[in-house]
C-alpha positions in Angstrom: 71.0 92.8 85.9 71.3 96.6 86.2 68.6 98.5 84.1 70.5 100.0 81.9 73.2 97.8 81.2 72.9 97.7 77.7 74.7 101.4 77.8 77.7 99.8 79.2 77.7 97.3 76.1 79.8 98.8 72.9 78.4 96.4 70.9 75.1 97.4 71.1 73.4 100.3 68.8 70.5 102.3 69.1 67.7 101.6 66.8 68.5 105.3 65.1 71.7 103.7 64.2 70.4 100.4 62.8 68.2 102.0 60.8 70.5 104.4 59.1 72.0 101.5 57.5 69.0 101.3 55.8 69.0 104.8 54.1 71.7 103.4 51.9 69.2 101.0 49.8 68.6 101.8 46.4 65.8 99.6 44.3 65.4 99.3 40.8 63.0 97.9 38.6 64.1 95.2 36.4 62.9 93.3 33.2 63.0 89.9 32.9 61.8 87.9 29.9 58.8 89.8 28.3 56.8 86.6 27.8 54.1 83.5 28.5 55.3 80.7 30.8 54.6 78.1 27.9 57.4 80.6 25.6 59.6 80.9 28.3 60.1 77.2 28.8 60.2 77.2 24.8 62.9 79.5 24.5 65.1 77.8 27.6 64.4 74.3 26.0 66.3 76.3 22.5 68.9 77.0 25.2 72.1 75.2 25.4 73.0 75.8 29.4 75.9 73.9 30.4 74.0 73.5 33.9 70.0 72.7 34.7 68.0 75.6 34.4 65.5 77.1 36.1 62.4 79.4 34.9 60.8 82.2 37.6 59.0 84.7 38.3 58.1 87.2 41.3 62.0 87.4 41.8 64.3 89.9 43.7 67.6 90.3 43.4 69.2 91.3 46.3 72.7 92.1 47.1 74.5 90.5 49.9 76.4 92.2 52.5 79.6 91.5 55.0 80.0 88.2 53.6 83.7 88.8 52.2 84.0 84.4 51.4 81.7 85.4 48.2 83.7 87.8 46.4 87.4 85.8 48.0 85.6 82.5 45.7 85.3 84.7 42.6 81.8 85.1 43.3 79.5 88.0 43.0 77.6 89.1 46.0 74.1 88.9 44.7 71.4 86.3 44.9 67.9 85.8 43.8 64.6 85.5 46.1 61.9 83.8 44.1 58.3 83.1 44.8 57.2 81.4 41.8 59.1 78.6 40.1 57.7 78.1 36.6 60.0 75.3 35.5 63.3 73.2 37.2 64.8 70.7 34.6 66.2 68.9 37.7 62.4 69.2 39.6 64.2 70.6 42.7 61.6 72.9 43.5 58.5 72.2 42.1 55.9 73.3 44.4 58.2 75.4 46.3 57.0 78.7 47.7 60.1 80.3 48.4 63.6 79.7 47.0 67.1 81.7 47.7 69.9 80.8 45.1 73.3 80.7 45.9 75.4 83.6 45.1 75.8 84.9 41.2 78.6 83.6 39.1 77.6 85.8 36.0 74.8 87.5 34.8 74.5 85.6 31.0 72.1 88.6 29.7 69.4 91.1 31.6 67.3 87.9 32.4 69.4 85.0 32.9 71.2 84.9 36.2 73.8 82.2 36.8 74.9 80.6 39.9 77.0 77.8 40.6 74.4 75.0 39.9 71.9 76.9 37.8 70.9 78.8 35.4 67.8 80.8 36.1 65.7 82.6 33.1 63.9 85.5 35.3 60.3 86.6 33.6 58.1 89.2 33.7 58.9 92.3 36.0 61.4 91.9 39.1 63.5 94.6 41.7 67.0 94.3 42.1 68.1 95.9 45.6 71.6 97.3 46.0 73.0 98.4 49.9 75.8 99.9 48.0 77.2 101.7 44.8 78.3 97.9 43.2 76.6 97.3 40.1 76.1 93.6 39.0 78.6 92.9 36.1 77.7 91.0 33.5 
């Protein structure tokens, strides 16, 4: 293979161009549920969710990118990262270190993101992080 065949590639970017991509990012801070673990499973158990819930924290919620099927299905294109699952009616991920949700139906208020299976009640402080000018609607 010639040396500097990746030249002769259109395909291929240079790392300069890659990471412009990522001048586009824009985080913000977010509130979740200003509250204990113990309230926060007593206000979801008040709750009448027409799907299981789910109570986190140490979330992120991240905008998706170039995956047109999401918004074509009436979906948004955002979905959670959480590191700490407080509470999972259905007991899915207890003891789970990392969880992705599927992509957002509906935000039901600031803290309580739905997607198609779940409803999760995001606590304490989290970052939402946009790659373009979309906002989430609600």
């Amino acid at each position: 293979m010639h040396a500097n065949s990746h030249r002769d590639n259109p395909r291929k970017t240079s790392m300069t161009e890659d990471m412009s991509l990522f001048t586009h990012i824009r985080v913000e801070e977010k509130r979740g549920l200003q509250c204990s673990d113990e309230d926060a499973i007593n206000y979801a158990s008040h709750q009448n969710f027409h799907k299981p819930h789910c109570i986190v924290r140490n979330w992120q919620i991240v905008e998706v990118m170039n995956r047109p099927w999401i918004v074509e299905s009436g979906l948004q294109p955002y979905v959670i990262f959480i590191r700490n699952v407080i509470f999972d009616k259905n007991k899915r991920y207890q003891g789970a270190c990392f969880i992705r949700t599927s992509p957002l139906v509906t935000m039901l208020s600031d803290f309580i993101f739905e997607s198609n299976n779940t409803v999760y009640i995001l606590v304490g402080p989290g970052i939402c992080i946009y790659y373009s000018d979309r906002e989430i609607r609600h």
